[in-house]
PyMOL Python script that loads the backbone (N, CA, C, O; Angstrom):
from pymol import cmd

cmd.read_pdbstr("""\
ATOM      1  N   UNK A   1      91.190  93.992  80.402  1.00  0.00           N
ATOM      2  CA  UNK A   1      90.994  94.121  81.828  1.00  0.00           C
ATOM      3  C   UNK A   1      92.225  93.612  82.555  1.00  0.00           C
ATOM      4  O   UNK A   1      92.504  92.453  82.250  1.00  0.00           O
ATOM      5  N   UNK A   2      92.935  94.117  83.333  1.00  0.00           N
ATOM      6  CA  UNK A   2      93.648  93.877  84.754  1.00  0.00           C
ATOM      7  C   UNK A   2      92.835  93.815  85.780  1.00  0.00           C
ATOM      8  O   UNK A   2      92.375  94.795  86.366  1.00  0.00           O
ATOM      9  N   UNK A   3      92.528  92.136  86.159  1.00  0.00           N
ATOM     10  CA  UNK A   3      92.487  91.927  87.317  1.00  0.00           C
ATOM     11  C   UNK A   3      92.885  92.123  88.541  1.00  0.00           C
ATOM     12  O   UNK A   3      92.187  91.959  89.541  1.00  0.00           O
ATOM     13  N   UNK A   4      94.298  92.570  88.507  1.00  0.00           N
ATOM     14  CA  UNK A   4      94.924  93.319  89.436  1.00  0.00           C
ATOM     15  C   UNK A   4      94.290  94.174  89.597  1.00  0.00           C
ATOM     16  O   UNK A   4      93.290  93.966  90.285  1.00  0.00           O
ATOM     17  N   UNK A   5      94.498  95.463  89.108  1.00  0.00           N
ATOM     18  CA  UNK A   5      93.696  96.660  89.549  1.00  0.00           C
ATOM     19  C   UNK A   5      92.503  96.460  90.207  1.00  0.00           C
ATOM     20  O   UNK A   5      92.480  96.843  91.376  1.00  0.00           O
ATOM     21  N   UNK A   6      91.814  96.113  89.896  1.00  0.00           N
ATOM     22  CA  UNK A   6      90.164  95.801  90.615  1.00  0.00           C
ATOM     23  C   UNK A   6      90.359  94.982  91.909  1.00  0.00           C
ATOM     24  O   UNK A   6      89.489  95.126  92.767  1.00  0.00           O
ATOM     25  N   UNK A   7      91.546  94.009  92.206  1.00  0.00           N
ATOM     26  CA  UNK A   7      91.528  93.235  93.397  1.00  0.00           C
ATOM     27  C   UNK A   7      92.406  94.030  94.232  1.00  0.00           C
ATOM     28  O   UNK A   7      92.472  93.856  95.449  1.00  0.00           O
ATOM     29  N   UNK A   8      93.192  95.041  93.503  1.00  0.00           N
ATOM     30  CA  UNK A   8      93.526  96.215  94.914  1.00  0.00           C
ATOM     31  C   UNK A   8      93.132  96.953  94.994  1.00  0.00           C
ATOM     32  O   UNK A   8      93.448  97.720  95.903  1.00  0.00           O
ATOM     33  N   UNK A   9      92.253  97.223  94.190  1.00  0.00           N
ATOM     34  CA  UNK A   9      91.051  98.267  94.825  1.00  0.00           C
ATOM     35  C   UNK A   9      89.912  98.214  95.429  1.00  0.00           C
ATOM     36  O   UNK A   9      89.473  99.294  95.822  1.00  0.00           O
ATOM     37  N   UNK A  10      89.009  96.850  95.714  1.00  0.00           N
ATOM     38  CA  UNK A  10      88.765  95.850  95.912  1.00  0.00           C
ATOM     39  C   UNK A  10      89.694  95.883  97.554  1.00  0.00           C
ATOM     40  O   UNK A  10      89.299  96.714  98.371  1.00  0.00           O
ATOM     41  N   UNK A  11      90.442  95.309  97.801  1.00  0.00           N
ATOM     42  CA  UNK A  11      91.381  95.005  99.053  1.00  0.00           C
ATOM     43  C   UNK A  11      91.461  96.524  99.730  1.00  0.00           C
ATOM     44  O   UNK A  11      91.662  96.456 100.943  1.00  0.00           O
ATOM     45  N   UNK A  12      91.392  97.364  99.410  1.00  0.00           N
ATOM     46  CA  UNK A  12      91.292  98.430  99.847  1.00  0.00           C
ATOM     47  C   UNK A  12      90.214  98.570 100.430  1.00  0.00           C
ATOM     48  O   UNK A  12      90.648  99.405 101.223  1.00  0.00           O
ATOM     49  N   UNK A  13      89.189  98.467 100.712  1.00  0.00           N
ATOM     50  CA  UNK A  13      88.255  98.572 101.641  1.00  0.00           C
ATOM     51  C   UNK A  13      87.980  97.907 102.565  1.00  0.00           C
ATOM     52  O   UNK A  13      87.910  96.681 102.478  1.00  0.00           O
ATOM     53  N   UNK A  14      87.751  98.595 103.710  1.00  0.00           N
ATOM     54  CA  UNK A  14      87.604  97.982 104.513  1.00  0.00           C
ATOM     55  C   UNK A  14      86.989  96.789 105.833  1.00  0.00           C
ATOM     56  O   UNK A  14      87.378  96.235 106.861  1.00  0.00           O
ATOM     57  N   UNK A  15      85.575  96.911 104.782  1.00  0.00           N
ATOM     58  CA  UNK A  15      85.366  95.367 104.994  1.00  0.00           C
ATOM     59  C   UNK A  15      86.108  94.101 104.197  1.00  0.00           C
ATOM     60  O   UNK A  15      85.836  92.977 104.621  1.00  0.00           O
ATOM     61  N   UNK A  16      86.845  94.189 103.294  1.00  0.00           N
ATOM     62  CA  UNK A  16      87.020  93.341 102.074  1.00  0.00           C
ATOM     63  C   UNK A  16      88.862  92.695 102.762  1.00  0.00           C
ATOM     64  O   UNK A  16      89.969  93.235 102.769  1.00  0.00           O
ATOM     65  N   UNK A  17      88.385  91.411 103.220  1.00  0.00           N
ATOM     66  CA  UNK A  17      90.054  90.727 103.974  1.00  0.00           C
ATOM     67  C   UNK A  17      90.525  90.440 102.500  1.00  0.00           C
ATOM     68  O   UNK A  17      91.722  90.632 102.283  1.00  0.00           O
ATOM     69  N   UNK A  18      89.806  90.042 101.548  1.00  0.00           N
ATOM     70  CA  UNK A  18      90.501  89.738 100.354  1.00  0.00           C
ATOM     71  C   UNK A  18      89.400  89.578  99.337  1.00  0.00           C
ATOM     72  O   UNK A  18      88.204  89.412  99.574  1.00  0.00           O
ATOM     73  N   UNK A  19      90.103  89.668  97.967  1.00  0.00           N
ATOM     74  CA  UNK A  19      89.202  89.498  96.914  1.00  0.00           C
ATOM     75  C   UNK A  19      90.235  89.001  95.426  1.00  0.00           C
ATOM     76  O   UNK A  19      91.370  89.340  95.092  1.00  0.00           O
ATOM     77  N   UNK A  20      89.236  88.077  94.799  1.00  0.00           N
ATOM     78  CA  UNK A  20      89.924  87.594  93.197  1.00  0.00           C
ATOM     79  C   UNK A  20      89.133  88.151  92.377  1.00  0.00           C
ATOM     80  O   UNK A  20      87.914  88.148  92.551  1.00  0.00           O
ATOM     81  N   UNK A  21      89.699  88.694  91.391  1.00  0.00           N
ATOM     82  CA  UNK A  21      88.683  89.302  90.177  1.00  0.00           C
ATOM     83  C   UNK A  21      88.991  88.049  89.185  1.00  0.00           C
ATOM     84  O   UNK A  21      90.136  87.603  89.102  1.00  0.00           O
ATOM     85  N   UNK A  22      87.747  87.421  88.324  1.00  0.00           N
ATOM     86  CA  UNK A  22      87.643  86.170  87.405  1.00  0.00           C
ATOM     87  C   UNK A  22      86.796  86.395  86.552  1.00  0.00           C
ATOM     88  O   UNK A  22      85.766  87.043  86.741  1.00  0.00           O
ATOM     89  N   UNK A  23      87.176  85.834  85.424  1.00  0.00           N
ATOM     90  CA  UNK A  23      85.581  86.036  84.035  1.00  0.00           C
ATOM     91  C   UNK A  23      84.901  85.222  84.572  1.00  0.00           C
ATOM     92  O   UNK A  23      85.294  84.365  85.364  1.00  0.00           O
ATOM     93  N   UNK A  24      83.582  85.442  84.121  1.00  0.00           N
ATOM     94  CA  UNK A  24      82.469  84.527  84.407  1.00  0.00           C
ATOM     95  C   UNK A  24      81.527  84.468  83.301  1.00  0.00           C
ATOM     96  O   UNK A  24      81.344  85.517  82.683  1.00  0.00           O
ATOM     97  N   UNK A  25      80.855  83.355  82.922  1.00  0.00           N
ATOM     98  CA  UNK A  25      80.472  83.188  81.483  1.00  0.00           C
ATOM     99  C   UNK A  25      79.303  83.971  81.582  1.00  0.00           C
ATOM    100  O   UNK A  25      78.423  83.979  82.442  1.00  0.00           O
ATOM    101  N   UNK A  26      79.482  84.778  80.314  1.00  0.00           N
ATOM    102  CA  UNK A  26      78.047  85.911  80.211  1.00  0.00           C
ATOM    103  C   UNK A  26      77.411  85.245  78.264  1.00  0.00           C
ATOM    104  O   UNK A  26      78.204  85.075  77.338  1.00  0.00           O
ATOM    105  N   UNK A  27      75.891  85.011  78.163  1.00  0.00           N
ATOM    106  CA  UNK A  27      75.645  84.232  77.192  1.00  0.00           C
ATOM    107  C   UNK A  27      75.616  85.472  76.200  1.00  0.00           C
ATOM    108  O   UNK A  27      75.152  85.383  75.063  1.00  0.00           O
ATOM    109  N   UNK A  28      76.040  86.393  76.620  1.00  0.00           N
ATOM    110  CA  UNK A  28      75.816  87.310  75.117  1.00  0.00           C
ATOM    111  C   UNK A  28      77.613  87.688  74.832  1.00  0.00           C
ATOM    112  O   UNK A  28      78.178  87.299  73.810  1.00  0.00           O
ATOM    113  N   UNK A  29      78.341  88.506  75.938  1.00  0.00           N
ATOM    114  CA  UNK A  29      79.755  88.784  75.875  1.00  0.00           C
ATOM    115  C   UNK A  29      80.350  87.966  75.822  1.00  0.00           C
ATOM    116  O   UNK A  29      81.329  88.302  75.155  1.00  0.00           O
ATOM    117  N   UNK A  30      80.459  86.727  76.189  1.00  0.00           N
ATOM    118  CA  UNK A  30      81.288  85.627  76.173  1.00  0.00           C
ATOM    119  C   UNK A  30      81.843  85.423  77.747  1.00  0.00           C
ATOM    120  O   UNK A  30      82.005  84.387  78.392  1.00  0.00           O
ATOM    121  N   UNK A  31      82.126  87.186  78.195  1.00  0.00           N
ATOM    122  CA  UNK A  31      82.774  86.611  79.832  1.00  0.00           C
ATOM    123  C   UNK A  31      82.299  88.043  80.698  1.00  0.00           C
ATOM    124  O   UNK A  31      82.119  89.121  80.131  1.00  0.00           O
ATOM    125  N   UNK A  32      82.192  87.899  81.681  1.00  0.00           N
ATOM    126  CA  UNK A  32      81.362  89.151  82.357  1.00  0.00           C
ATOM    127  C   UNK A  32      82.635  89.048  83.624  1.00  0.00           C
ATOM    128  O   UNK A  32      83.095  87.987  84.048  1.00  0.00           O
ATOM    129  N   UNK A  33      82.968  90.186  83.995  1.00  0.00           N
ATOM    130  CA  UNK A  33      83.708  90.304  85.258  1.00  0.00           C
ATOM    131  C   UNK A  33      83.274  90.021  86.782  1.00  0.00           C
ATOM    132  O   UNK A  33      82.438  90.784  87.266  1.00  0.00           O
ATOM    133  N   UNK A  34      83.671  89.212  87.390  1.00  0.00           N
ATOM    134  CA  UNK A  34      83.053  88.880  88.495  1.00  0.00           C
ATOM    135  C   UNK A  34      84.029  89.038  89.728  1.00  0.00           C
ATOM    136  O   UNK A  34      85.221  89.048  89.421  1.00  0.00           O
ATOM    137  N   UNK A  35      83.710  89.172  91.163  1.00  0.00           N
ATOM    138  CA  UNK A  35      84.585  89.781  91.815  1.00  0.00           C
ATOM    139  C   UNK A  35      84.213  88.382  93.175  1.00  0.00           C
ATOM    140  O   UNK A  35      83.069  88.199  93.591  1.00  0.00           O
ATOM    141  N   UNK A  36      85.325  87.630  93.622  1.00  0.00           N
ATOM    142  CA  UNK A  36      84.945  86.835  94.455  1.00  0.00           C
ATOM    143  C   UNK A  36      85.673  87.508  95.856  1.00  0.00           C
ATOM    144  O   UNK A  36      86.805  87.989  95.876  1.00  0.00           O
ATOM    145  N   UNK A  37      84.900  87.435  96.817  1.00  0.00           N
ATOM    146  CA  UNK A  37      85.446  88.390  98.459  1.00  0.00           C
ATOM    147  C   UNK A  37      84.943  87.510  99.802  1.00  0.00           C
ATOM    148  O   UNK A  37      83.938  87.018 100.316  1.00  0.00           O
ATOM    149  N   UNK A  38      86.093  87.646  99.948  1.00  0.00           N
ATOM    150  CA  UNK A  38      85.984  87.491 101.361  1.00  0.00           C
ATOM    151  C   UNK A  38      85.973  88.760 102.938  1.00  0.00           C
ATOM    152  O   UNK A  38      86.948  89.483 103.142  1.00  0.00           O
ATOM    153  N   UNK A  39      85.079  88.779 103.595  1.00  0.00           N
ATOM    154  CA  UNK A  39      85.200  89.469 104.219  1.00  0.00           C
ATOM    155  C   UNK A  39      85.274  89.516 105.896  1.00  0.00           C
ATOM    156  O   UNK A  39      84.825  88.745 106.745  1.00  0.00           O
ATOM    157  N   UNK A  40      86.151  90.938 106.011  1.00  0.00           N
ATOM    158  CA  UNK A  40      86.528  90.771 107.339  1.00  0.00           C
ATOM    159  C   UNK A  40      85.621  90.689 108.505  1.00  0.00           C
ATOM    160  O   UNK A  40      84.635  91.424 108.554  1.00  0.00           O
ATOM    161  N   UNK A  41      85.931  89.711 109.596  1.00  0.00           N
ATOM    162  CA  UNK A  41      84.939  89.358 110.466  1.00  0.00           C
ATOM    163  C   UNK A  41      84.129  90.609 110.810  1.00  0.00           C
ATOM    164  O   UNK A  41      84.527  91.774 110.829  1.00  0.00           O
ATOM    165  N   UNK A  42      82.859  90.109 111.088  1.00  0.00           N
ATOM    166  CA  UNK A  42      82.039  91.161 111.650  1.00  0.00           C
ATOM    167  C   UNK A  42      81.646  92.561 110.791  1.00  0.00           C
ATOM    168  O   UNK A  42      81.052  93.572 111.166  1.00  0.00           O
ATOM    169  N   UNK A  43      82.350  92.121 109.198  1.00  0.00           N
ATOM    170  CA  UNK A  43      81.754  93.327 108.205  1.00  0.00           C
ATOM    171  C   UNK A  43      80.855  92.883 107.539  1.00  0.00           C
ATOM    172  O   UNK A  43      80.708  91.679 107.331  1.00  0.00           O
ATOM    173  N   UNK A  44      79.941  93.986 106.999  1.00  0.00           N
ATOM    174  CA  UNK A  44      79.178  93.927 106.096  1.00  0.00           C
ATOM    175  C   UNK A  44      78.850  95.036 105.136  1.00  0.00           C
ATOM    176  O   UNK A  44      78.694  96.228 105.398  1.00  0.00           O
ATOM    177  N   UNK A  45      78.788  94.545 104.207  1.00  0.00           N
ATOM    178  CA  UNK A  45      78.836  95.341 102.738  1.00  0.00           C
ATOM    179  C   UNK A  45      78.023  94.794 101.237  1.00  0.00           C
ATOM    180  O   UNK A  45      78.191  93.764 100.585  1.00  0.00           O
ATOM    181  N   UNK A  46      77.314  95.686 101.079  1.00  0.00           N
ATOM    182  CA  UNK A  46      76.331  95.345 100.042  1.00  0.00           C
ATOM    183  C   UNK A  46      77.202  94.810  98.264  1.00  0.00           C
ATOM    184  O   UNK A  46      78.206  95.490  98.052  1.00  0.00           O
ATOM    185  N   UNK A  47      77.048  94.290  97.710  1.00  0.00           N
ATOM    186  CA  UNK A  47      77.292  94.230  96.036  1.00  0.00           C
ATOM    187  C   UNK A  47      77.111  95.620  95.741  1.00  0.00           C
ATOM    188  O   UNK A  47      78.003  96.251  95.173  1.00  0.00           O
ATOM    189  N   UNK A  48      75.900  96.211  96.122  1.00  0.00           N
ATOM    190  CA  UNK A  48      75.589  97.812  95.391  1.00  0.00           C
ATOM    191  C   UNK A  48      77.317  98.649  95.516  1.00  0.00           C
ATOM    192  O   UNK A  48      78.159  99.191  94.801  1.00  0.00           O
ATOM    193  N   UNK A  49      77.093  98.322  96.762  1.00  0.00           N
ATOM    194  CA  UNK A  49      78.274  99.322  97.774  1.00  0.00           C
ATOM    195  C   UNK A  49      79.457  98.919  97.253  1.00  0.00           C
ATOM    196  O   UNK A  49      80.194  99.809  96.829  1.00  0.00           O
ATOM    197  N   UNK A  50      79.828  97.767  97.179  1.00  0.00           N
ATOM    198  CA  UNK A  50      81.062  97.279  96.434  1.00  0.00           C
ATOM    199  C   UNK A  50      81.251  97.823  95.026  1.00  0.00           C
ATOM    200  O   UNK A  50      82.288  98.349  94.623  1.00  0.00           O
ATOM    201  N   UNK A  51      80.144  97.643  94.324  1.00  0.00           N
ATOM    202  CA  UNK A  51      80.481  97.987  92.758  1.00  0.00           C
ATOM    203  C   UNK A  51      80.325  99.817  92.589  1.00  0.00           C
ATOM    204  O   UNK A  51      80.464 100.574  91.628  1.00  0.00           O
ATOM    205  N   UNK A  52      79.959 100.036  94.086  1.00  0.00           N
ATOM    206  CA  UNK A  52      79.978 101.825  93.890  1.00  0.00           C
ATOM    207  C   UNK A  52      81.731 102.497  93.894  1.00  0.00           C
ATOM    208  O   UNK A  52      82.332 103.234  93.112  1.00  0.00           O
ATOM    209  N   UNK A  53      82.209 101.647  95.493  1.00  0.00           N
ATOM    210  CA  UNK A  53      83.419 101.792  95.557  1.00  0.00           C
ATOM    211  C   UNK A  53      84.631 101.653  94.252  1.00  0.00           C
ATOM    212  O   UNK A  53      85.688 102.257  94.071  1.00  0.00           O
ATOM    213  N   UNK A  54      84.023 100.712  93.571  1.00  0.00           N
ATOM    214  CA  UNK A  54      85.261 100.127  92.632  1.00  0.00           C
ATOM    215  C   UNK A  54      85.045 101.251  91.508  1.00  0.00           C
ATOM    216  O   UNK A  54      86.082 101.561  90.922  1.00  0.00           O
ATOM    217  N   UNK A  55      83.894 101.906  91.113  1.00  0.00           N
ATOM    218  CA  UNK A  55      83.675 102.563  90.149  1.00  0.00           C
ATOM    219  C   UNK A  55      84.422 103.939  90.180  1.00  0.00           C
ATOM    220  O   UNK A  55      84.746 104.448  89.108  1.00  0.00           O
ATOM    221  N   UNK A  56      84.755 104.660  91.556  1.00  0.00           N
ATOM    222  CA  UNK A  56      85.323 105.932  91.668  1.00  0.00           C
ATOM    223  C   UNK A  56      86.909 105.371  90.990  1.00  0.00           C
ATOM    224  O   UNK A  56      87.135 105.780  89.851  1.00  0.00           O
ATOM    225  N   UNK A  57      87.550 104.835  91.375  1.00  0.00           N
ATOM    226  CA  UNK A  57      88.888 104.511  90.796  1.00  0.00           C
ATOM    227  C   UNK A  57      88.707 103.514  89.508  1.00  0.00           C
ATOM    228  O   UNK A  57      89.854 103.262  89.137  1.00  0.00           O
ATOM    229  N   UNK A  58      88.082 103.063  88.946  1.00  0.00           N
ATOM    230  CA  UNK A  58      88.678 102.196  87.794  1.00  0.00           C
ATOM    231  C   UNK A  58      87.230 102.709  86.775  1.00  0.00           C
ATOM    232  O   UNK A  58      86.139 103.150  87.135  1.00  0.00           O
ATOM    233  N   UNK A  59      87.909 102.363  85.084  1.00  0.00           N
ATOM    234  CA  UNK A  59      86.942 102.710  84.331  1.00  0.00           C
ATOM    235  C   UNK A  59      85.755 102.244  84.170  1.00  0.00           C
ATOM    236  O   UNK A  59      85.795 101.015  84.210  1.00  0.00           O
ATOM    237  N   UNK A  60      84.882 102.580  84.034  1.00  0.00           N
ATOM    238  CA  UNK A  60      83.399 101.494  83.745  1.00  0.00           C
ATOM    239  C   UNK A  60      83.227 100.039  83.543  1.00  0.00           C
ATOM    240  O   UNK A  60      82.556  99.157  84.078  1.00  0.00           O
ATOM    241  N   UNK A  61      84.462 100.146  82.143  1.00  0.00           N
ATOM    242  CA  UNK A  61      83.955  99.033  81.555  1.00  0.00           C
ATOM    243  C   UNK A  61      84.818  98.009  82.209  1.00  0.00           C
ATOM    244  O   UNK A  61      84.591  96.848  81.869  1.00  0.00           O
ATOM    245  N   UNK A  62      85.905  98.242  83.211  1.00  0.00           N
ATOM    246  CA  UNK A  62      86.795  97.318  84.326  1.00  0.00           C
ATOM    247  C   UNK A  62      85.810  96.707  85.501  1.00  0.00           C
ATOM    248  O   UNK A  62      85.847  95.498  85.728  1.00  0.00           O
ATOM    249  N   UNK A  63      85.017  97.490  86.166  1.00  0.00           N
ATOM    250  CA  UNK A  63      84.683  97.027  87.305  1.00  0.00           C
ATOM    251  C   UNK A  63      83.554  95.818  87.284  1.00  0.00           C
ATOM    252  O   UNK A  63      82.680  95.663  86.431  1.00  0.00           O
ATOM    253  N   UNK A  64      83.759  95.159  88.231  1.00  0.00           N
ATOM    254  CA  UNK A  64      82.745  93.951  88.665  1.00  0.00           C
ATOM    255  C   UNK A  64      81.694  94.353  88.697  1.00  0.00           C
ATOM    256  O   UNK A  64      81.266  95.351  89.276  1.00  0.00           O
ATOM    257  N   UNK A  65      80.841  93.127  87.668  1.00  0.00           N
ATOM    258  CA  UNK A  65      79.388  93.333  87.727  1.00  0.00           C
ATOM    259  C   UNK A  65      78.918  92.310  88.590  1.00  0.00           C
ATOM    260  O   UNK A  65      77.942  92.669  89.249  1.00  0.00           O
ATOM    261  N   UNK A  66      79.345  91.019  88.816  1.00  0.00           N
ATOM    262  CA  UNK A  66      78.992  90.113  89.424  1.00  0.00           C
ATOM    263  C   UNK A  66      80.096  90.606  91.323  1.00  0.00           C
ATOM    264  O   UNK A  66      81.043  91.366  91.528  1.00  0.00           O
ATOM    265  N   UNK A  67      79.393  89.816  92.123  1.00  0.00           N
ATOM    266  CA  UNK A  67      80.147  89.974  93.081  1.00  0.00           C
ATOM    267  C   UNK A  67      79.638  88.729  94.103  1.00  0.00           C
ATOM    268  O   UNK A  67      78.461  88.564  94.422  1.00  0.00           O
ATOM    269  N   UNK A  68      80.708  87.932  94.528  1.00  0.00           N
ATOM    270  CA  UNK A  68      79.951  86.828  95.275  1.00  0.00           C
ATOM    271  C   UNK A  68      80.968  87.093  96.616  1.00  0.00           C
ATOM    272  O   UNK A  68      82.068  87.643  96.684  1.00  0.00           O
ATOM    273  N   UNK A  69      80.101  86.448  97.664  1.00  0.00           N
ATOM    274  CA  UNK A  69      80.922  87.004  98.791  1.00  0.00           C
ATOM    275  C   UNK A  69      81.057  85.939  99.518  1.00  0.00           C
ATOM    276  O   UNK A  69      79.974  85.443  99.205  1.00  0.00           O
ATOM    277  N   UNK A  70      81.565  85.087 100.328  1.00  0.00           N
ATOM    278  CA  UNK A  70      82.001  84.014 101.124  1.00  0.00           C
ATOM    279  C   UNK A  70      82.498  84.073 102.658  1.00  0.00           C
ATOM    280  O   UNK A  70      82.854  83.044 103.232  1.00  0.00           O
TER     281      UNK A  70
END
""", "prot")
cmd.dss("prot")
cmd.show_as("cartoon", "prot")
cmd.util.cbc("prot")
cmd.orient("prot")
């Protein structure tokens, strides 16, 4: 996985002021992809919606399953 890719694709939308892509401990894989975001005032955007967006550009097994938003 490139974290990059997913955090500019990810940053590309337009609720999303910024985002870090990070493993996160998964008890069966060892690390599950997780997507931490911040977003731009006055947006709102679902996890569904996020992990729909990221899926048209990057492969399956790249995109964030977790997504926490701040």
């Amino acid at each position: 996985m490139d974290p990059r890719e997913i955090d500019e694709v990810l940053d590309e939308h337009p609720a999303v002021a910024t985002a870090a892509v990070v493993g996160a401990p998964h008890a069966i894989r060892g690390e599950e992809i997780a997507a931490a975001i911040v977003l731009n005032p006055g947006s709102e955007v679902t996890e569904e919606e996020l992990q729909s967006y990221v899926r048209e550009p990057v492969a399956a097994y790249k995109y964030s399953r977790i997504v926490w938003d701040h």
